[in-house]
Structures are given as structure tokens and as C-alpha cells.
C-alpha positions as CSV (number, residue, x, y, z in Angstrom):
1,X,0.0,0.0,0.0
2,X,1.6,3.4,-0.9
3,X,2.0,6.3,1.8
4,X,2.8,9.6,2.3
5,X,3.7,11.8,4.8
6,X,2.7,15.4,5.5
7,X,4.5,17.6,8.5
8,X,2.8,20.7,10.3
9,X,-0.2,20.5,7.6
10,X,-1.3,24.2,7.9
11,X,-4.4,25.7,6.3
12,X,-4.4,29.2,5.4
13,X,-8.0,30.2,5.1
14,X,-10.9,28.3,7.3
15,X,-14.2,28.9,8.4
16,X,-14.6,27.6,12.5
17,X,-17.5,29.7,13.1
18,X,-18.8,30.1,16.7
19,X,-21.1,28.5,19.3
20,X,-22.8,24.7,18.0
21,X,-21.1,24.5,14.8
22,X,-17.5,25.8,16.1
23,X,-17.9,22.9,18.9
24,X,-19.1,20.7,16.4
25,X,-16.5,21.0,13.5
26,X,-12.9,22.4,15.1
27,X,-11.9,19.0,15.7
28,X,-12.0,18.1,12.3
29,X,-9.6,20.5,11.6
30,X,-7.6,20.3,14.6
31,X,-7.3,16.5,14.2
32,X,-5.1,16.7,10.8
33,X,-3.9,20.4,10.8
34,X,-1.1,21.9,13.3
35,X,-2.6,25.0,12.8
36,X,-4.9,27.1,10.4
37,X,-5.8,31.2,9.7
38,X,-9.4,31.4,11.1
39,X,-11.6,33.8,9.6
40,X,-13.3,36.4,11.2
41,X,-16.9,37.2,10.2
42,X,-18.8,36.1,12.7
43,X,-21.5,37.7,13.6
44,X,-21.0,40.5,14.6
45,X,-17.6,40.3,13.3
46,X,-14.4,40.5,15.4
47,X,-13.1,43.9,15.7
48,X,-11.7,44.5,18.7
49,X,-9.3,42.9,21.0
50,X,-11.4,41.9,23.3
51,X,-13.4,39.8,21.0
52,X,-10.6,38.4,19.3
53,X,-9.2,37.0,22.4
54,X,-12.6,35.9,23.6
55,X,-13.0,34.1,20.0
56,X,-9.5,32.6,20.4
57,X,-10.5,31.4,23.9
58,X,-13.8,29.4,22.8
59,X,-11.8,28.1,19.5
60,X,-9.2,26.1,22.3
61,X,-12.1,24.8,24.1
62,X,-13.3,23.4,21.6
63,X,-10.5,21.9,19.9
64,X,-9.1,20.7,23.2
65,X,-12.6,19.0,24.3
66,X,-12.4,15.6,24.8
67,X,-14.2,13.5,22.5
68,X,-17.0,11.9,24.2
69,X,-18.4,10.5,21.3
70,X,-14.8,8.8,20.2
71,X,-16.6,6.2,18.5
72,X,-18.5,8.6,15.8
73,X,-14.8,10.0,15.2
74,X,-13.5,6.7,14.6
75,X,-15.6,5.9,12.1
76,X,-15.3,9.1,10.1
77,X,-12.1,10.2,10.1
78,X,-10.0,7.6,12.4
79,X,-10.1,10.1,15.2
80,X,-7.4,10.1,17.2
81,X,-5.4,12.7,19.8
82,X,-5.7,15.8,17.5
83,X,-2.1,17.2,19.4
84,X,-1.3,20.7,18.8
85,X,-3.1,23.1,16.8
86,X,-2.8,26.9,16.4
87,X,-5.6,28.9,15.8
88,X,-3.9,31.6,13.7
89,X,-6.5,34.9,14.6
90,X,-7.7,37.4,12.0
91,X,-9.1,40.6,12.5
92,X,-11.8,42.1,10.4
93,X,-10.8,45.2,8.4
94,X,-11.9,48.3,9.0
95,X,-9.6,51.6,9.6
96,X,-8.2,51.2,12.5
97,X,-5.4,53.6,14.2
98,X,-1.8,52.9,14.6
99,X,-2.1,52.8,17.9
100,X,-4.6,50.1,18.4
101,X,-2.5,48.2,15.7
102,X,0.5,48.2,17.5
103,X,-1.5,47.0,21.0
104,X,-2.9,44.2,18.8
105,X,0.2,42.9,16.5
106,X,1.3,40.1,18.5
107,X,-2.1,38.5,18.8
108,X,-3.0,38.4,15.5
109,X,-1.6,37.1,12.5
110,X,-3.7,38.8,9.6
111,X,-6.2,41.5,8.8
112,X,-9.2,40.2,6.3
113,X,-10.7,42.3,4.1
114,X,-14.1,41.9,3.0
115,X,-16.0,44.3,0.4
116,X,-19.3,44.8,2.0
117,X,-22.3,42.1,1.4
118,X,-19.9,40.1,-1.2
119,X,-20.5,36.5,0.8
120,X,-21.5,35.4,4.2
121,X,-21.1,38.0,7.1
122,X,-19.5,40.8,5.3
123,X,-21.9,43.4,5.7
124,X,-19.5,45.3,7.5
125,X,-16.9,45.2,4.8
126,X,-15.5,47.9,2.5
127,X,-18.1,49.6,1.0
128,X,-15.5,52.4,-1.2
129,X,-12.0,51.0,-1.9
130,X,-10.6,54.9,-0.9
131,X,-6.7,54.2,-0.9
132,X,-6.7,57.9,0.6
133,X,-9.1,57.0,3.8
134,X,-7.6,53.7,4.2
135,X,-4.1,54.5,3.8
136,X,-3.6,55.4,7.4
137,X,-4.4,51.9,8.3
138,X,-2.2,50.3,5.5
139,X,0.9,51.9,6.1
140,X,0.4,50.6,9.9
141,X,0.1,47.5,9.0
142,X,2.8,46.9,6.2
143,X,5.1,48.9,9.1
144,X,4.2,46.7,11.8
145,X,4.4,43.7,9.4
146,X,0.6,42.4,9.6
147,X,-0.6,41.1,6.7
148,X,-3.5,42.0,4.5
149,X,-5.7,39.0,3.0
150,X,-8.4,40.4,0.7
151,X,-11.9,38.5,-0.8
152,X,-11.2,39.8,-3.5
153,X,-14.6,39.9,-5.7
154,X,-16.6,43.4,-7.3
155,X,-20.4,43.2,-7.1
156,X,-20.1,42.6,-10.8
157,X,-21.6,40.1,-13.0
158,X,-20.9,36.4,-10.7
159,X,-18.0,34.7,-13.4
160,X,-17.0,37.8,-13.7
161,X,-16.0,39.6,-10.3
162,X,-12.9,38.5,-9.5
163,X,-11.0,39.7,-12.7
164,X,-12.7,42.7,-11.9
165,X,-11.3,43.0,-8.8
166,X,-7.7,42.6,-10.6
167,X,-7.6,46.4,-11.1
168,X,-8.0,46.7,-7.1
169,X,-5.3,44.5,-6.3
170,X,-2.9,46.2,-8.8
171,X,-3.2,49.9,-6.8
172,X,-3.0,48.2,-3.6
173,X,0.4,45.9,-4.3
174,X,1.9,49.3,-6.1
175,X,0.7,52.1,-3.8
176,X,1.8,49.9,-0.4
177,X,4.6,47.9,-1.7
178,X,5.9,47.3,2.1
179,X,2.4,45.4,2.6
180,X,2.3,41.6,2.2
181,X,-1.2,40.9,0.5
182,X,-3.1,37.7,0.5
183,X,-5.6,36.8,-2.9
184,X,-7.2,35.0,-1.0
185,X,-9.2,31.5,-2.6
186,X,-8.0,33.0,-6.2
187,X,-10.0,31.0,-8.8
188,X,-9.3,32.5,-12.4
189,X,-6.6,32.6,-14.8
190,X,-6.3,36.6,-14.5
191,X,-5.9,36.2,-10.6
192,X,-2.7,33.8,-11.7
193,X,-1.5,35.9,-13.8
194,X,-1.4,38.8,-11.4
195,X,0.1,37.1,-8.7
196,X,3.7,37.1,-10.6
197,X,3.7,41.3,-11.6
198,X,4.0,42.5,-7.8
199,X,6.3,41.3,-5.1
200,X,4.4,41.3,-2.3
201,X,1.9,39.6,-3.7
202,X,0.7,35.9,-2.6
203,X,-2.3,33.4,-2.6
204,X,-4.4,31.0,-1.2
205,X,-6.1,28.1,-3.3
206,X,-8.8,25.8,-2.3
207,X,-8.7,22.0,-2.8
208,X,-12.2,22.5,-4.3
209,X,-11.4,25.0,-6.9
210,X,-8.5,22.6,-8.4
211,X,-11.2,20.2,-8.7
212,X,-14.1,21.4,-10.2
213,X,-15.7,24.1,-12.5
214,X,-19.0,25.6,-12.8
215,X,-20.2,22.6,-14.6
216,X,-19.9,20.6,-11.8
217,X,-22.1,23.0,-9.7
218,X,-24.7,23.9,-12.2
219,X,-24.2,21.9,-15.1
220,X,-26.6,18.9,-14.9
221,X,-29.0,18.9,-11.6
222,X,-27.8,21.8,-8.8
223,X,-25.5,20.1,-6.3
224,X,-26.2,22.8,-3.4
225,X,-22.9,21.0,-1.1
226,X,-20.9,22.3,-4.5
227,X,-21.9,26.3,-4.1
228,X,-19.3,28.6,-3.0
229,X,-18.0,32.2,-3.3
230,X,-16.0,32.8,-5.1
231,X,-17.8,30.3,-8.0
232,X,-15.7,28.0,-10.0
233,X,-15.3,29.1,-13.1
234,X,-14.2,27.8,-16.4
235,X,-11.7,24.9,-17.2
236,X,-8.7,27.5,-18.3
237,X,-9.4,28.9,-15.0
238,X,-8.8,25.8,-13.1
239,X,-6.3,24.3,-15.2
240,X,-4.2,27.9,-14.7
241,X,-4.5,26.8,-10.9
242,X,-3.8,23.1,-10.9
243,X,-0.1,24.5,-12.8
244,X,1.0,26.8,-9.9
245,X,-0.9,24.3,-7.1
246,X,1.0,21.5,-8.4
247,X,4.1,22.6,-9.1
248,X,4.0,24.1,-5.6
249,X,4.9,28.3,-6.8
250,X,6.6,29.5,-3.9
251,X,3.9,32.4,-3.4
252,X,0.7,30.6,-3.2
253,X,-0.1,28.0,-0.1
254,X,-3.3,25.9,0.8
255,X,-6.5,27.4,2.3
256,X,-9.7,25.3,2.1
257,X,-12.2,28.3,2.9
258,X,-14.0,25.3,4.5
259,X,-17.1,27.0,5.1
260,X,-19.6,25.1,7.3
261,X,-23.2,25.6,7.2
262,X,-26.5,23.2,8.6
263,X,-28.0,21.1,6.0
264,X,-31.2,23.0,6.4
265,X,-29.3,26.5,5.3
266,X,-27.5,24.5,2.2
267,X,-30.8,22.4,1.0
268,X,-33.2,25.8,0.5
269,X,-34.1,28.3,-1.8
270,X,-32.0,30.6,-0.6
271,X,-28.8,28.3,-0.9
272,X,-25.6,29.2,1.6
273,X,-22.2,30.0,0.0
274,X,-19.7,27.4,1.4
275,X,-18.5,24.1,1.2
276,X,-17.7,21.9,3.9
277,X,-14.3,19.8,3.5
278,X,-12.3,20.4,6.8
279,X,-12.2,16.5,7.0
280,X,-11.4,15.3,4.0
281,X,-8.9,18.4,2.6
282,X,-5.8,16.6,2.6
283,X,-6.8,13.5,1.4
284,X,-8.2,14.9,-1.6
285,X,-5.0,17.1,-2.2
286,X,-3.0,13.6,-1.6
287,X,-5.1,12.1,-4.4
288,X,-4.9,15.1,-6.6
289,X,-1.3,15.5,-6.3
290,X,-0.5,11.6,-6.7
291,X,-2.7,11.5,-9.7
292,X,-0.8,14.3,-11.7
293,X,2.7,12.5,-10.4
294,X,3.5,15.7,-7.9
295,X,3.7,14.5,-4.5
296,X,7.0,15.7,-4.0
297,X,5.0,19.3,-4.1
298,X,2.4,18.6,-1.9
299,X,4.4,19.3,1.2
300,X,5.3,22.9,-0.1
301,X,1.8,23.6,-0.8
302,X,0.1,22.7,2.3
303,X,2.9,23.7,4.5
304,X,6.3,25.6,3.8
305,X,5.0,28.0,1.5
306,X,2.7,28.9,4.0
307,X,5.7,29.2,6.8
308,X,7.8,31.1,4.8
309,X,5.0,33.7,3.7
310,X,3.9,34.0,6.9
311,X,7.0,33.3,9.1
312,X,5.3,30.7,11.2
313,X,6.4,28.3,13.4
314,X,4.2,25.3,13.9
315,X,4.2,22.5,16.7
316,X,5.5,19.6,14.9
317,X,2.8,17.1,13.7
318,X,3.2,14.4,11.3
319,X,0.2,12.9,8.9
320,X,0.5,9.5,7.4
321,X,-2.2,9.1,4.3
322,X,-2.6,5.6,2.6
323,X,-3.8,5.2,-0.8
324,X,-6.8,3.6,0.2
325,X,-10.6,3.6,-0.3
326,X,-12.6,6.2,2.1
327,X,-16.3,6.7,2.0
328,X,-17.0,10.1,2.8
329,X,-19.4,10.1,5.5
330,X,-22.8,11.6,4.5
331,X,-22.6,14.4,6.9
332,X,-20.7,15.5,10.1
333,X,-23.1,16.0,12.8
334,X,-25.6,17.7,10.2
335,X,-22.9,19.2,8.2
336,X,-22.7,17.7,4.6
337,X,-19.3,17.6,3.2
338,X,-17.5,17.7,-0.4
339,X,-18.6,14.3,-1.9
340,X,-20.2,13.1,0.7
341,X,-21.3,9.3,0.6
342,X,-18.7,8.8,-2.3
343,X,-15.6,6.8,-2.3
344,X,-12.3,8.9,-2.5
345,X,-8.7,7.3,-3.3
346,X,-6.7,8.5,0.0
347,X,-7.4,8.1,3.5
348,X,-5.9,9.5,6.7
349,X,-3.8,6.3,8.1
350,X,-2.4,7.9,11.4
351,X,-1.6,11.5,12.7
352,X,1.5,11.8,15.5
């Protein structure tokens, strides 16, 4: 049986929530991830210190409760001690002072920009991308060395928005150069090519997006557990992501944007944004990566990358996949994930 080994597995952009679902689903993550960059649009969203610390506070609970339902873990996703994991806090961007940056800079890892109403819980986001009124703020951060990750999508037409939003992320990289910016969950061709013409530009990249395209979603019957934001889009565009992905490019790392909702909130008319694949993330990125003959590359991508760009240190965990069959469970305590009741090509064998 072939194996591989991943160390300090980090993911750069996940969805934790709060309350229920945070108690529910952190494990998942914290099981066969030493750490990961938790988003912060909850609601209301976390602003201030206070909250941030608070959030940090209920996101250790939960990931260091015991399992008193061991059993269910064992039979979907060989649960095990999860050991250490890092919840890497974000902040949610709005202008804040120098002042209250520099108080904040050691607890925090990023800033996350949202433009308002674009996907769930940013409301509060940027309404007017005003370089003037927000350059206060930038030049903090970029001075004090906090990153800026951005969703970056225009109200625009849907396949359309994020190489819109190319335009934005061109003024930003060239009027703050000293600011390290985040594309976060890029998913076109345009967002690839961009990534290369500024220096202090990097990106994330979902295991979902190197998989699929719009057809998948909305191509024969609507697969609701398929609908995020951003959308996939075309074949080119997923293609232009599988070549940097795979070849590990030294600027872009793994982020899932695993984005929990209840079954009832994905199987509606008014369909949530998100899709759910905490669990089953690095399996499928095993599978991917084996099947195009990169493995070698894997480790970069879900890990060093992501330590260089962000100058982490992770506690030291180790991940042994098999190339094996695993059924993807139908749901996770109500939460239905990417391919769920199918039969994927990796499974998690043991974590250390």
C-alpha cells in the first residue's frame, strides 16, 4: 500500500464559526492540521481585542474538548489525539489607528478584508475601496508587518467579479509595496497571472477550486454542497490553478475556505455559499497531487509555502495518508461535506 507523509499541515484560510457548529466541527480540523488562519466574520464580526481573544479562547475549548463521542470519530475520520493546533487569529478590516495596531500585532496574525455584502457576514466590509481614507491603516500595517488578506470579488456580474477586482489588487500591491497581500481562494486565470507582476503579492487556493468548475455546480441537476464564493469558473481557469498548485509556486499555499453551514441552510431556496471539506482536505489534495505525479510538491503547498509567507512556526505534527478507499461520510453531525457518501482514493492512516 503506498504512503505519504505530511509535516505541520497548515491551512491558510478556514471557516470555525462560533457556538454549536464551532464545537461541532474544530476537531475536524484540529485532528489533521497543526494549525490554520481562522476567519473572522462572525457575527458580529471581530473587531476589537477583546473579541478576538474571547474568539481565540472558545476556539481552544473546543479543539481541546475531549471526544465523548470517540466512537462517531472513529468511524469518520480515524479520530485520534488531535495534538497541537494553532488557531492563527484574523481581525476584520476596517480603519483602524496605529495605535490600536500596535497594541494588537502580537495577537493576530492577519487583517481580512471583505468588500461589503460580497459572501456570508461581510456586511460590515468595505463599501468604497478609498486608498486615501484607508491609507492610514495600510501603512500601519505593512510597518508593523501584519498582513492583508483580501476576498477579492466586485459586485459585478458572478463569473465575472474576481478579474474585476484585478484592477484593485494592482493599486494596492503598487501604492503599499511594504504590505504583504493575501488573494485569498484565487480561482481564475487573471488572478494567476497577477500574482507574478507585484512582489508582495501571494495566494491562497482551495482544494475544491483545483477540482471542479462551474459545470460541476450547475451543469446537470444543482449540487447545493458544491456552491461557494467565489464560484468556480471555467476549465482554463482551473487548469491555470492546478499548474502553480502543483508545481507548488513559492507564493501561493493551501487554504480550504471550509465554510460550514446546517443542511437546512444548504438544501433551501436561498442556498448558503460554502462548502464543507475540513475533514477530508488533505486526502483529496494527496489524491490530486499523486494522480498528476507531484507529491514531491504537496508538502510545499500545504505547509512551507505557507511558513515562509507567513513566518510561522508550527508545533511539529506528522500525517500518514494511505492510498486507500474512504467513503466520505454523509454528513458531520448535520454538516454535509465535499462528496459526501462517495468513495475517494486517500485516506488518513495515522496522525503523530
Amino acid at each position: 500500500m503506498k504512503h505519504h507523509t505530511l509535516l505541520m499541515p497548515l491551512d491558510m484560510h478556514l471557516h470555525l464559526r462560533d457556538g454549536i457548529m464551532l464545537e461541532n466541527i474544530a476537531l475536524l480540523s484540529a485532528y489533521s492540521f497543526s494549525g490554520a488562519l481562522v476567519m473572522p466574520n462572525l457575527v458580529p464580526p471581530v473587531r476589537s481585542k477583546e473579541e478576538l481573544l474571547a474568539y481565540k479562547a472558545r476556539i481552544s475549548q473546543a479543539v481541546g474538548m475531549e471526544a465523548a463521542d470517540e466512537d462517531e470519530f472513529e468511524e469518520i475520520g480515524e479520530f485520534s489525539d488531535n495534538g497541537g493546533f494553532e488557531p492563527y487569529m484574523t481581525l476584520f478590516y476596517q480603519n483602524y489607528d496605529k495605535v490600536f495596531l500596535a497594541e494588537i500585532a502580537e495577537e493576530i496574525t492577519a487583517i481580512k478584508l471583505y468588500p461589503a455584502g460580497i459572501t456570508t457576514n461581510s456586511e460590515g466590509g468595505v463599501k468604497n475601496f478609498d486608498l486615501n481614507e484607508m491609507r492610514p491603516t495600510l501603512e500601519a500595517m505593512a510597518e508593523l508587518n501584519i498582513p492583508l488578506c483580501v476576498h477579492g470579488e466586485t459586485d459585478g456580474f458572478v463569473m465575472d467579479r474576481e478579474a474585476e477586482f484585478m484592477n484593485i489588487y494592482d493599486a494596492l500591491a503598487t501604492n503599499f509595496p511594504k504590505l504583504k497581500i493575501i488573494m485569498e481562494h484565487i480561482t481564475t486565470k487573471a488572478a494567476v497571472e497577477m500574482l507574478d507582476k507585484h512582489p508582495n503579492l501571494f495566494a491562497t487556493i482551495t482544494v475544491h477550486h483545483l477540482l471542479m468548475t462551474l459545470d460541476d455546480v450547475a451543469g446537470g441537476m444543482l449540487k447545493p454542497h458544491l456552491f461557494c464564493k467565489p464560484i468556480a469558473k471555467r476549465p482554463q481557469d482551473r487548469d491555470a490553478l492546478l499548474q502553480i498548485a502543483l508545481n507548488a509556486h513559492p507564493k501561493v499555499m493551501f487554504g480550504s475556505d471550509s465554510a460550514p453551514h446546517p443542511r437546512d441552510k444548504k438544501e433551501s431556496c436561498g442556498c448558503a455559499a460554502g462548502i464543507f471539506t475540513a475533514p477530508i482536505a488533505l486526502q483529496l489534495l494527496c489524491e490530486l497531487f499523486d494522480k498528476h505525479g507531484k507529491l514531491e510538491n504537496l508538502q510545499a503547498f500545504v505547509s512551507d509555502n505557507a511558513q515562509s509567507i507567513y513566518s510561522l512556526c508550527p508545533e511539529f505534527k506528522e500525517v500518514i495518508l494511505a492510498k486507500r478507499p474512504f467513503k466520505v461520510p454523509e454528513d458531520y453531525k448535520g454538516v454535509v461535506p465535499m462528496y459526501a457518501g462517495e468513495t475517494i482514493g486517500w485516506a488518513i492512516e495515522d496522525v503523530n
